[in-house]
Each structure stands twice: as structure tokens, then as C-alpha cells.
C-alpha positions as CSV (number, residue, x, y, z in Angstrom):
1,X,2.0,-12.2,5.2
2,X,5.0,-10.7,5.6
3,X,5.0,-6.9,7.8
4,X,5.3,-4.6,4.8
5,X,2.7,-6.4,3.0
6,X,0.5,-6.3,5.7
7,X,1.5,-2.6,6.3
8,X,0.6,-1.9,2.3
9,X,-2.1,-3.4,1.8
10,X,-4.5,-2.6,4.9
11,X,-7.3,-0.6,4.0
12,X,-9.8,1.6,6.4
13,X,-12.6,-1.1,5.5
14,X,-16.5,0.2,6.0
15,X,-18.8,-2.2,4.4
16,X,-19.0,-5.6,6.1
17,X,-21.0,-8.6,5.3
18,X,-23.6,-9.8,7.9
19,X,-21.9,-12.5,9.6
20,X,-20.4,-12.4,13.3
21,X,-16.8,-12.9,14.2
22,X,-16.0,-15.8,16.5
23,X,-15.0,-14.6,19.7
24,X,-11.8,-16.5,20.0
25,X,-10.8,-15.0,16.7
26,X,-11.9,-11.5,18.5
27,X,-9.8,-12.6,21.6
28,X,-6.9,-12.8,19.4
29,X,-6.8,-9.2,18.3
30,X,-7.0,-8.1,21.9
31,X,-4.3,-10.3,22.3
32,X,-2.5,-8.7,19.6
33,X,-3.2,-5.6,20.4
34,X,-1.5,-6.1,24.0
35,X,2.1,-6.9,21.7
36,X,1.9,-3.2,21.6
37,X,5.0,-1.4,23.6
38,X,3.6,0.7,26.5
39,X,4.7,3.6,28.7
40,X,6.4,1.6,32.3
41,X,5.0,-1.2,30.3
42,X,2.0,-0.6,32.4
43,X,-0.3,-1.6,29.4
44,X,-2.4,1.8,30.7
45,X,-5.5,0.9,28.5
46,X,-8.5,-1.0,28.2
47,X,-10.6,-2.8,25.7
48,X,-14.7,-2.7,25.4
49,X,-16.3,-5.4,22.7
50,X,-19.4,-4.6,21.2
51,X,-21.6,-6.9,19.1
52,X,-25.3,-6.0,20.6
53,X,-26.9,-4.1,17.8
54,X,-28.6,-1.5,20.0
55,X,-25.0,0.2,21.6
56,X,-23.5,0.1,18.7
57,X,-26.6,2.1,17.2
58,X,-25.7,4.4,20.3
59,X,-21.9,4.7,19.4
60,X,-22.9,5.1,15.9
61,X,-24.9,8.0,17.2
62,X,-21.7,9.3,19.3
63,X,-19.5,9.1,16.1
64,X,-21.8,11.9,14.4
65,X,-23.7,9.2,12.6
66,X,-20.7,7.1,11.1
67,X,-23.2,4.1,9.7
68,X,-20.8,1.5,9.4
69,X,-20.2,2.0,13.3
70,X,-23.6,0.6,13.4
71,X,-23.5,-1.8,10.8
72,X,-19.9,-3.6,11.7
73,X,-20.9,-7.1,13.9
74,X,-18.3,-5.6,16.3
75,X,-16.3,-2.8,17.9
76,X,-13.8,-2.5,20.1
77,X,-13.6,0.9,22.1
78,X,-9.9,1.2,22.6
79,X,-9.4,3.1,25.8
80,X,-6.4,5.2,27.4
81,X,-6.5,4.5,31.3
82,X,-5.1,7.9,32.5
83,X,-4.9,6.9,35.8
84,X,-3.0,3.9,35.7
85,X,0.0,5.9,33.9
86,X,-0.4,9.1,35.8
87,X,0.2,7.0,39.1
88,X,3.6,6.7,37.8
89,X,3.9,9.6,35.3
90,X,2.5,12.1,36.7
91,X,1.4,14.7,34.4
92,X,2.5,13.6,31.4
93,X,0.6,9.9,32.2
94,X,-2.4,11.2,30.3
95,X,-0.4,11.7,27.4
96,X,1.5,8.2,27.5
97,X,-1.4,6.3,28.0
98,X,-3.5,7.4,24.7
99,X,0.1,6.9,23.5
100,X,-0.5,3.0,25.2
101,X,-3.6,3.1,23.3
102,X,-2.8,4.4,19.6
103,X,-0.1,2.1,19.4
104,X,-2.4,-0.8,20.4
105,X,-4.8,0.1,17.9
106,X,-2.1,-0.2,15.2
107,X,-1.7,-3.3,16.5
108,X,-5.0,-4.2,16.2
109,X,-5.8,-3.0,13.0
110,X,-2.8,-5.3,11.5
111,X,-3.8,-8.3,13.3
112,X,-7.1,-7.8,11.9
113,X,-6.0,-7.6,8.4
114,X,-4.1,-10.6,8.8
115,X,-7.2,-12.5,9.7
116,X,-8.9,-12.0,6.7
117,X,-11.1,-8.9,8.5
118,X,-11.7,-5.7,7.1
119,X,-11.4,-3.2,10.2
120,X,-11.8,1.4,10.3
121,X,-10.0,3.3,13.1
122,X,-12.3,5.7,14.4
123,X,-11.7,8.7,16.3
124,X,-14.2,11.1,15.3
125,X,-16.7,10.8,18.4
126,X,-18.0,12.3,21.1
127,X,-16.2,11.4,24.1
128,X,-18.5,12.4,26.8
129,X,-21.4,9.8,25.0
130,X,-18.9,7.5,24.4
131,X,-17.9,7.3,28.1
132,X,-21.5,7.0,29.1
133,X,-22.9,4.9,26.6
134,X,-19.6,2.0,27.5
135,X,-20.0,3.3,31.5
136,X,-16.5,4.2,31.6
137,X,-14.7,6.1,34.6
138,X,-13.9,9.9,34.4
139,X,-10.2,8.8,33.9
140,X,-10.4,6.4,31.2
141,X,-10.5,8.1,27.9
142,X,-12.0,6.0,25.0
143,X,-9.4,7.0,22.3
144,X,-10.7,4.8,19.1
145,X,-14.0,2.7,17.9
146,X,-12.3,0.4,15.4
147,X,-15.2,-0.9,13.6
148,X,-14.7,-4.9,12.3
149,X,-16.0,-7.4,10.0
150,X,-15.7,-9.6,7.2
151,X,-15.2,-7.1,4.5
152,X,-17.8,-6.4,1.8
153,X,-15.3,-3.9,0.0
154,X,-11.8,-4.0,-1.3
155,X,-10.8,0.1,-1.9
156,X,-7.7,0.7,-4.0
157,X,-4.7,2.0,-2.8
158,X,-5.8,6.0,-1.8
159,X,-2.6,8.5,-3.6
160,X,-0.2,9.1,-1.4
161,X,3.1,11.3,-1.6
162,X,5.9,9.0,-0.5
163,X,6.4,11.4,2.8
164,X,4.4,13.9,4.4
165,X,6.3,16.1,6.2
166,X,9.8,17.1,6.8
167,X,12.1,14.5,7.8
168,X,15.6,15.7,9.5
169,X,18.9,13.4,10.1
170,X,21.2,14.9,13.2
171,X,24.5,13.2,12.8
């Protein structure tokens, strides 16, 4: 699959069949995910896998009752490591490693769609139960829950205008 295919045709998947994903092939989209560039290329985040039914129940719970939180066969909690870039950065590190961590979610997210999976970036959580329920440190901010699986659904192409927003050229 070529990139703008890939980039067209991936879908915020929520409905998943039953069936577990290999952990090699789940290996592979951490893998992935690491391609993505990072502030000091420090890579200042961190990945937590969840298959066991009753934690993702809890993040489920944490993401204001998102059900297919609970029903994907796994998550990965895509985490910013704030103090691993604010070593370097300073103040700003906070704000370059959720940087380091959307950009490896994209990453993620493609290399998921390549592999046949059907995959939902979600941000809409609380962080405070997030951080609890995965027993994360006070300076590691979990920044997604992408939800995967083999997909159950196939949504159409949502309507989209061909930019949002204003886009300016300084010569």
C-alpha cells in the first residue's frame, strides 16, 4: 500500500471481531511507532500493551465509558515521558514529548492499517485513572489509548472540506 492510500483509506475503526492479535504482529506496531521523529531524538515516550480483559474494563471506565475500549483484544497507552525531554528541554520538554508521542501514534495507527487491523485513537480519558490504573509515574503523561483489532466494520469515507483552516505561503 502505497502512503496516500494508506493515509486515505484509514478509518477510526470501533467494532472488532473476537480474536487476539499475535504479539509479534503487536511488536511490530511498537516498532513502527518508534520510526516516528522525536524531540533530541530522545524517543521521550513509552508504550503500555493491554490484552487482560479486566484493565481494559478499567481504561474503558477512565475513557467515560468508551465500550470499544473494553471490547478491542488490545490497547496500547501511548505515553509522553516528560521527564526524559525536560532533562534536555527544559520547560518546553513537556510539550515535545506529547509532541514524541502524537507523532508515534500516527505512526502506529498507519502501521496498523497496513496490517490488516482496524485501530481508534483515543484521547478522551481521564488522566489521573489512566495513570493509576497502568501505574505510571507522576511525569509520564499517558497521551492516547489506541484501541486495536481485526476489524468488524468498514465506515465510509466521513465528508470532509479539502482544508480546514487557513493556510499562508511567506515567500
Amino acid at each position: 500500500m502505497n502512503l496516500m492510500d494508506a493515509l486515505k483509506s484509514r478509518r477510526s475503526i470501533r467494532r472488532y471481531q473476537s480474536r487476539p492479535i499475535p504479539k509479534d504482529l503487536a511488536e511490530s506496531l511498537i516498532d513502527a511507532a518508534q520510526t516516528a521523529p522525536s524531540a533530541g531524538n530522545l524517543s521521550a515516550r513509552r508504550y503500555v500493551l493491554v490484552s487482560n480483559e479486566d484493565m481494559r474494563r478499567l481504561l474503558a471506565a477512565a475513557a467515560y465509558g468508551q465500550q470499544h475500549i473494553e471490547e478491542a483484544p488490545l490497547l496500547i497507552a501511548v505515553c509522553a515521558d516528560v521527564k526524559a525531554s525536560s532533562v534536555r528541554y527544559g520547560s518546553r520538554g513537556g510539550l515535545y514529548a506529547i509532541q514524541d508521542a502524537d507523532a508515534a501514534t500516527m505512526c502506529l495507527l498507519l502501521a496498523a492499517h497496513d496490517a490488516g487491523l482496524g485501530a481508534c485513537w483515543n484521547g478522551a480519558f481521564d488522566d489521573d485513572m489512566v495513570r493509576e490504573a497502568l501505574h505510571l509515574e507522576d511525569d509520564v503523561l499517558p497521551v492516547a489509548i489506541v484501541s486495536l483489532g481485526w476489524p468488524e466494520e468498514s465506515p465510509a469515507r466521513p465528508e470532509r472540506p479539502r482544508r480546514v483552516g487557513e493556510v499562508s505561503w511567506i515567500d
